[in-house]
C-alpha positions as CSV (number, residue, x, y, z in Angstrom):
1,X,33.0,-1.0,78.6
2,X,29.6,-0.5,76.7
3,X,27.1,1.9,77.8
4,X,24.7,-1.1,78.1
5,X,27.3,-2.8,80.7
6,X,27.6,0.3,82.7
7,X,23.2,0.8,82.7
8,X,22.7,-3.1,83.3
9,X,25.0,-3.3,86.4
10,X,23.1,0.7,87.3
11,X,20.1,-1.0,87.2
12,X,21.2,-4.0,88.8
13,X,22.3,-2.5,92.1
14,X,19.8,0.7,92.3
15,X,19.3,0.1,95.9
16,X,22.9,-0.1,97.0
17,X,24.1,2.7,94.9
18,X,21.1,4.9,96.0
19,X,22.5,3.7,99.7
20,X,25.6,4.6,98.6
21,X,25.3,7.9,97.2
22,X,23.4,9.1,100.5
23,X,26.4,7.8,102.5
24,X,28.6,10.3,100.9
25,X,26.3,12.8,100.6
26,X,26.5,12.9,104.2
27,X,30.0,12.5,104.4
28,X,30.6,15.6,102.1
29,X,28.5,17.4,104.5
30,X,29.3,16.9,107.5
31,X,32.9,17.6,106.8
32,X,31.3,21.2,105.0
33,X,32.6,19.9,101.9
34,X,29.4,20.2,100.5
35,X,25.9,22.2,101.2
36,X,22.4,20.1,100.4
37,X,21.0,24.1,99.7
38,X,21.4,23.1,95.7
39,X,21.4,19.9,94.4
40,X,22.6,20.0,90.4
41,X,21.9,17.0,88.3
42,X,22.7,17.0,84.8
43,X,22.8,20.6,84.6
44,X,18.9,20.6,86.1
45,X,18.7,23.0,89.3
46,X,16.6,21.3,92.0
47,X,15.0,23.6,94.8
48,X,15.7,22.7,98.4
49,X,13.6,24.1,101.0
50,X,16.7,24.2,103.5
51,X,19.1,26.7,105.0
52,X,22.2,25.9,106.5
53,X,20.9,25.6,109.5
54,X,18.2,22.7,108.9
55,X,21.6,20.1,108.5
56,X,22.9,20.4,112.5
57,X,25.2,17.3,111.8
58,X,25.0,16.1,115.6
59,X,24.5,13.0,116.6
60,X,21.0,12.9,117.5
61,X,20.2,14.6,114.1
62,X,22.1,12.3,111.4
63,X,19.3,9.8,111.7
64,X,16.6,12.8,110.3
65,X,19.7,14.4,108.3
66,X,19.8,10.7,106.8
67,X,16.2,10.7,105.9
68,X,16.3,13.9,104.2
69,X,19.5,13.0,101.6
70,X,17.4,9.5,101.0
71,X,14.5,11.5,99.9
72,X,16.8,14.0,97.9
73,X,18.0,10.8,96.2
74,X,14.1,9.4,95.5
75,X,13.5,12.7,93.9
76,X,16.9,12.7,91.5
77,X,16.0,9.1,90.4
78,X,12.2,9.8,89.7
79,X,13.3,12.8,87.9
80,X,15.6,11.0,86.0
81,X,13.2,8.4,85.2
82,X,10.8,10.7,83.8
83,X,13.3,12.3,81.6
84,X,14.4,8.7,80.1
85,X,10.5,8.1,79.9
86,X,10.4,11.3,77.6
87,X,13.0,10.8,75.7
88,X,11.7,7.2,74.8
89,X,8.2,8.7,73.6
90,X,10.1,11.4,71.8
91,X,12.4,8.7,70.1
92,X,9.3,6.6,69.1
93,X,7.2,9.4,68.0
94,X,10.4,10.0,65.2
95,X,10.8,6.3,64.2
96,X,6.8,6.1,63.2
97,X,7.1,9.1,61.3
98,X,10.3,8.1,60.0
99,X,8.3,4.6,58.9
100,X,5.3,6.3,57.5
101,X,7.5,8.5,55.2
102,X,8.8,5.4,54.2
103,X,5.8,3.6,53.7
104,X,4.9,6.9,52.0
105,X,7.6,6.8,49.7
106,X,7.4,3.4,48.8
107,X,4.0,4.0,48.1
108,X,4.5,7.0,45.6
109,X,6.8,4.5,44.1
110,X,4.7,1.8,42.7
C-alpha cells in the first residue's frame, strides 16, 4: 500500500474517521484506560484545560463528555493541517531556490 492510497482513502472518509476516533476516545475513558488531561500527537504536547474530574462518565454527562473529545479532535486536525500547510511552503520555498541556482548555473554557463 502506497502512502498516496492510505492519504486518499484519509481524506476520503475525514468525517467518519474523526467520528470514529471520538468513539474510542470515549471508550478508552470511560473504562480509565485513558485520561483526556494530555493529548500527544506526533510527539506535539497539547494543553487540556481539564482535571480528572471535568470527565464524570455518567449518563447524563457523555453527551457534553462527547462534545469535548469532538472538539479535541477539530483541534488535532487543524493542527495537523497547519503543519502540512508549512511544510508545503517550506518544500516550495527549496525547489525555487533549487531552480534559480539552476537557472543560475546554466546561465554562468553560456
Amino acid at each position: 500500500m502506497s502512502h498516496r492510497t492510505l492519504s486518499g482513502f484519509r481524506s476520503d472518509n475525514k468525517t467518519a474517521l474523526d467520528d470514529l476516533f471520538t468513539q474510542v476516545l470515549g471508550m478508552l475513558s470511560a473504562e480509565g484506560l485513558i485520561t483526556l488531561r494530555t493529548v500527544h500527537a506526533d510527539g506535539t504536547k497539547i494543553k487540556a484545560n481539564a482535571g480528572g474530574n471535568h470527565f464524570p462518565w455518567s449518563r447524563e454527562n457523555r453527551g457534553a463528555s462527547g462534545s469535548r473529545r469532538r472538539e479535541q479532535v477539530r483541534v488535532l486536525n487543524q493542527q495537523a493541517e497547519n503543519e502540512e500547510q508549512l511544510r508545503n511552503a517550506r518544500c516550495s520555498q527549496a525547489r525555487a531556490a533549487r531552480q534559480r541556482a539552476s537557472r543560475l548555473e546554466a546561465a554562468c554557463a553560456k
